[in-house]
C-alpha positions, 0 to 999 in steps of 0.5 A, a space after each residue: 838435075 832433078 835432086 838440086 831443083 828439089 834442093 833448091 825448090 825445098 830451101 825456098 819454100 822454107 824460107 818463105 815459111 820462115 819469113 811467113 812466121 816472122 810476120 805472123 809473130 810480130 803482127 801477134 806480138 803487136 796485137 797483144 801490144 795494143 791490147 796490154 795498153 789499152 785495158 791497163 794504160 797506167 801500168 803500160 807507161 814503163 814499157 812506153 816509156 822504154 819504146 820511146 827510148 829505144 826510138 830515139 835512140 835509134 833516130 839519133 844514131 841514125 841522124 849522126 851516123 856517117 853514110 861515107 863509104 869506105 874501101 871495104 864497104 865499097 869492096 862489099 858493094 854497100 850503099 849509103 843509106 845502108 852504111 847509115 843504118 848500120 851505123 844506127 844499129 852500132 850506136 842503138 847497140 851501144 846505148 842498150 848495152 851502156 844503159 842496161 849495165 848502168 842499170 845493174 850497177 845502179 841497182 846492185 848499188 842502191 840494194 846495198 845502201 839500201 840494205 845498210 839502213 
């Protein structure tokens, strides 16, 4: 009894450490953030620019994700609003994943036009 209550007692712990560092990370994370934006705004626009991207693409897939629950996510005891949020994720993840390969294309065509000059 006493090895599993150390067992469990031990597992907690390292979680609560790990969501600790998680919080502490993201807090420096966004420190830095607003410092980087605030002594150089004209170089931070980009990274603005790509935030306000990723915000909107986030709100949009969450506006149109669908909250229906389905047999399995009925079956899996899911809500509606967290039907949505995946369904916000999928749609974010698509737009990253289709925006980051139009971007090599784009850019490994526009080397070699570039290059032909």
């Amino acid at each position: 009894m006493k090895e599993r209550f150390f067992h469990t007692t031990g597992l907690d712990i390292s979680l609560y450490l790990t969501y600790l560092l998680l919080v502490v990370s993201v807090a420096a994370m966004l420190f830095f953030l607003g410092w980087r934006v605030k002594a150089n705004f004209r170089k931070s626009k980009g990274l603005l620019i790509g935030i306000s991207v990723l915000i909107f693409c986030v709100l949009v897939g969450y506006l149109t994700a669908s909250s229906e629950l389905s047999s399995i996510a009925v079956r899996l005891r899911e809500t509606p609003t967290s039907v949505k949020w995946i369904g916000a994720g999928l749609f974010s993840f698509y737009c990253v994943f289709f925006g980051t390969f139009a971007a090599i294309v784009f850019t490994l065509l526009y080397t070699a036009f570039k290059n032909k000059r």
